[in-house]
C-alpha positions as CSV (number, residue, x, y, z in Angstrom):
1,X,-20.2,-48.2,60.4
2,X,-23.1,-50.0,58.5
3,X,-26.5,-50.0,60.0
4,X,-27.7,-52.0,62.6
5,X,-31.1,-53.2,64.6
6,X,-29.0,-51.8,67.8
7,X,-29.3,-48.5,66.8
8,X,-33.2,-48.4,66.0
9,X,-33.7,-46.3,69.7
10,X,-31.4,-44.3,69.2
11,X,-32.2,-43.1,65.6
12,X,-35.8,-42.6,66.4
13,X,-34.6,-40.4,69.5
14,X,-32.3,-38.2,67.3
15,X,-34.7,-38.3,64.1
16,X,-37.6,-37.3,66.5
17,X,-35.6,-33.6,67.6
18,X,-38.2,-31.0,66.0
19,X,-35.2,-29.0,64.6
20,X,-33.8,-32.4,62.5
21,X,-37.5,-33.9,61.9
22,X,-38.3,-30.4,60.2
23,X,-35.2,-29.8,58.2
24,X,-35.3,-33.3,56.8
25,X,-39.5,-33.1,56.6
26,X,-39.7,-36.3,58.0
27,X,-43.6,-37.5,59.3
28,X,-44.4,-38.6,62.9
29,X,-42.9,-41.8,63.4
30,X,-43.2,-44.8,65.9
31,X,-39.8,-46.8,66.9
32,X,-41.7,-49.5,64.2
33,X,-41.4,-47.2,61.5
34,X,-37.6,-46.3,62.4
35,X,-36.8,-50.1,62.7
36,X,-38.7,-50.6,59.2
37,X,-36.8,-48.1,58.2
38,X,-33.4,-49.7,59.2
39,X,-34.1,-53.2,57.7
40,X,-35.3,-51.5,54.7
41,X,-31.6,-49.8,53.8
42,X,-29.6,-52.6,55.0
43,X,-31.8,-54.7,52.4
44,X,-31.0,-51.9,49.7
45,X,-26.9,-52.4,50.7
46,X,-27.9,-55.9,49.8
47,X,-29.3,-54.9,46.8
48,X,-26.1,-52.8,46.0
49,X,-28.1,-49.7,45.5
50,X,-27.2,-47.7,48.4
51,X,-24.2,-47.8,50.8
52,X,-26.0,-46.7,54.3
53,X,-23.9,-46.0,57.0
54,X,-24.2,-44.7,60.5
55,X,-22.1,-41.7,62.2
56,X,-20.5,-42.5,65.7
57,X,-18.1,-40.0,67.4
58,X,-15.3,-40.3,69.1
59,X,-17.5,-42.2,72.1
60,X,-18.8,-44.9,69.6
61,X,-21.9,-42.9,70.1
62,X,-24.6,-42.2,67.2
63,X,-24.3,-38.9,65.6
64,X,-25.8,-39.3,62.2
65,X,-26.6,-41.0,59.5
66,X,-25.6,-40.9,55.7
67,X,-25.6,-43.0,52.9
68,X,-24.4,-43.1,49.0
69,X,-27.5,-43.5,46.7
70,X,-27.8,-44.0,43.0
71,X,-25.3,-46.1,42.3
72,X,-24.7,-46.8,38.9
73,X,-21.5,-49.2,37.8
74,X,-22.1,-48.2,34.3
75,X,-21.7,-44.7,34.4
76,X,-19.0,-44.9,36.7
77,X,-20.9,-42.8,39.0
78,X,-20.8,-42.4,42.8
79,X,-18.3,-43.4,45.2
80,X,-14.1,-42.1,45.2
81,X,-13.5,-45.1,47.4
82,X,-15.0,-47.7,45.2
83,X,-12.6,-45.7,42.5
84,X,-15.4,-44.6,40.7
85,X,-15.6,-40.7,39.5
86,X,-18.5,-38.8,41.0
87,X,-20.5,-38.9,44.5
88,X,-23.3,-36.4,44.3
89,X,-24.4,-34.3,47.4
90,X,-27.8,-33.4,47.4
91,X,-30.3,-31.5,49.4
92,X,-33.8,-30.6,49.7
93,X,-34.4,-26.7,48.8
94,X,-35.7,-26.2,52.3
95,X,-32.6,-27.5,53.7
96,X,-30.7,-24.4,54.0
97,X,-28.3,-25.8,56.5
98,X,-27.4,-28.9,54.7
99,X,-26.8,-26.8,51.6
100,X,-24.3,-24.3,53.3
101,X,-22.4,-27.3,54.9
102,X,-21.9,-28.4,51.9
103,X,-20.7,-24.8,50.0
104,X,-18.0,-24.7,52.6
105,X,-16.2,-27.7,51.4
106,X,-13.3,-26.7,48.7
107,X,-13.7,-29.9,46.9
108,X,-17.3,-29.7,45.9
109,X,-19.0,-28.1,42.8
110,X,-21.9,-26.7,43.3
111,X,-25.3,-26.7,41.6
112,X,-24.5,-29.2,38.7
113,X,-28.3,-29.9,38.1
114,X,-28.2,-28.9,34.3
115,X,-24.8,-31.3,34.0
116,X,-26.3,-34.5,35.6
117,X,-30.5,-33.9,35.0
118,X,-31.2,-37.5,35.4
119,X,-29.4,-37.7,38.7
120,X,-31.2,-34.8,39.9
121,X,-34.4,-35.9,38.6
122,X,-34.2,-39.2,40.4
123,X,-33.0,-37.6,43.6
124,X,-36.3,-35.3,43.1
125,X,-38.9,-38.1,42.8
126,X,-36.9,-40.1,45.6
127,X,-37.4,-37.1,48.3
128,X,-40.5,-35.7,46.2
129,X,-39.8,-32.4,46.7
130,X,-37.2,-29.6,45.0
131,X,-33.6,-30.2,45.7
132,X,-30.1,-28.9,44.8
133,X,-27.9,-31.6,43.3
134,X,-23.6,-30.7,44.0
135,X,-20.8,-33.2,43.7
136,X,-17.7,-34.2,44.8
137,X,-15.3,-35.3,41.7
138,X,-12.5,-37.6,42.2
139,X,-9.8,-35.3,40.2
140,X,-11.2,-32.2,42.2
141,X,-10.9,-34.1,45.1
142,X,-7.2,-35.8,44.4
143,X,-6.6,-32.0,43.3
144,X,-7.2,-30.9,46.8
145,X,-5.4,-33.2,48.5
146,X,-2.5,-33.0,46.8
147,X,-2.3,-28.8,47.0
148,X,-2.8,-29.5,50.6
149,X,0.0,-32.6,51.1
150,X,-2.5,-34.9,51.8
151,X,-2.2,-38.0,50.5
152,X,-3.2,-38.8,46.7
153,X,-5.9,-40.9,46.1
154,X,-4.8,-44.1,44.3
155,X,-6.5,-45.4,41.3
């Protein structure tokens, strides 16, 4: 679901849990900053350079938040359901738990730093800190799906 005002509490609640501010090295924040925060990636969805979105469970209750960053129509890089080729998983180094969430999905390759330096460059100066760069490729991924009778993804 795309980002919205409404959830500004809410996010600053969850984002202000000392196990999630520290593994995502966020500062001490004020509901201000989180509603900044909020206008500032619904303008970049605007923008077309990220796709934000928040997580609700089953309850319609935030969970999480996520987003697609670095789009680049050129390269045909990013999103499988814009039918475009990559999406790139990234993490901070001192994320250990994001990192082995995403080593357990079979879809994913892992460490591709040396394949796609400028993506991992950018995603470094973005979060200013070291970070592992993976990604999901569509073939992998329609690979997958079709070992496992899912449905195929269609061009």
């Amino acid at each position: 679901m795309r980002h919205q005002e409404e959830y500004c509490e809410e996010v600053f609640r969850l984002s202000s849990a000392l196990p999630v501010k520290e593994a995502l090295g966020l500062p001490d924040g004020t509901i201000e900053d989180t509603k900044r925060f909020i206008q500032r990636v619904m303008e970049e969805e605007r923008e077309g350079k990220t796709v934000p979105r928040v997580i609700l469970n089953e309850e319609s209750k935030l969970i999480g938040l996520t987003d697609l960053m670095f789009i680049d129509h050129q390269k045909n890089l990013v999103t499988l359901v814009l039918g475009l080729h990559y999406v790139f998983a990234g993490a901070r180094v001192v994320n250990i738990l994001s990192q082995k969430t995403q080593e357990k999905l079979p879809f994913i390759r892992l460490h591709v730093e040396a394949e796609f330096p400028e993506e991992h460059k950018a995603l470094e100066k973005k979060e200013k800190q070291p970070c592992v760069l993976n990604v999901f490729c569509k073939e992998d991924f329609s690979n997958y799906l079709n070992r496992n009778d899912r449905l195929t993804i269609l061009n």
